[in-house]
C-alpha positions as CSV (number, residue, x, y, z in Angstrom):
1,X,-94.8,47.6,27.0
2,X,-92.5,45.5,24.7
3,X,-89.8,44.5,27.4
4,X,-93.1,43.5,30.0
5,X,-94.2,41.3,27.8
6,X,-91.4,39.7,26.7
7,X,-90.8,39.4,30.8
8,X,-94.1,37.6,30.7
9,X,-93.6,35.6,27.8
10,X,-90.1,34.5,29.6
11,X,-91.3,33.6,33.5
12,X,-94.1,31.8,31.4
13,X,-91.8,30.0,29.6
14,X,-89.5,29.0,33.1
15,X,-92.7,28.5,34.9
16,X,-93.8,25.4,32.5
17,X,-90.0,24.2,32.8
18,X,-90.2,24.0,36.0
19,X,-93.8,22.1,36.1
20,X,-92.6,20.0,33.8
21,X,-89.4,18.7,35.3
22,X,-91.6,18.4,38.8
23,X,-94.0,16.5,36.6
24,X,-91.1,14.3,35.7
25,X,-89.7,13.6,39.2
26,X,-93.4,13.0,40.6
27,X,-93.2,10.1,38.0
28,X,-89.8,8.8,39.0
29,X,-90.7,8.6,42.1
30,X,-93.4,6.1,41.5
């Protein structure tokens, strides 16, 4: 139980990395 959520915690955590540096190069793009 403790090492699936700290999975989850952790892809959470890449997942809003990567949206944010997408976020970023949407941006630089315009």
């Amino acid at each position: 139980m403790v090492i699936s959520s700290m999975a989850s915690s952790i892809s959470g955590i890449i997942y809003s990395d990567l949206a944010l540096h997408y976020f970023h190069s949407l941006l630089a793009h315009f």
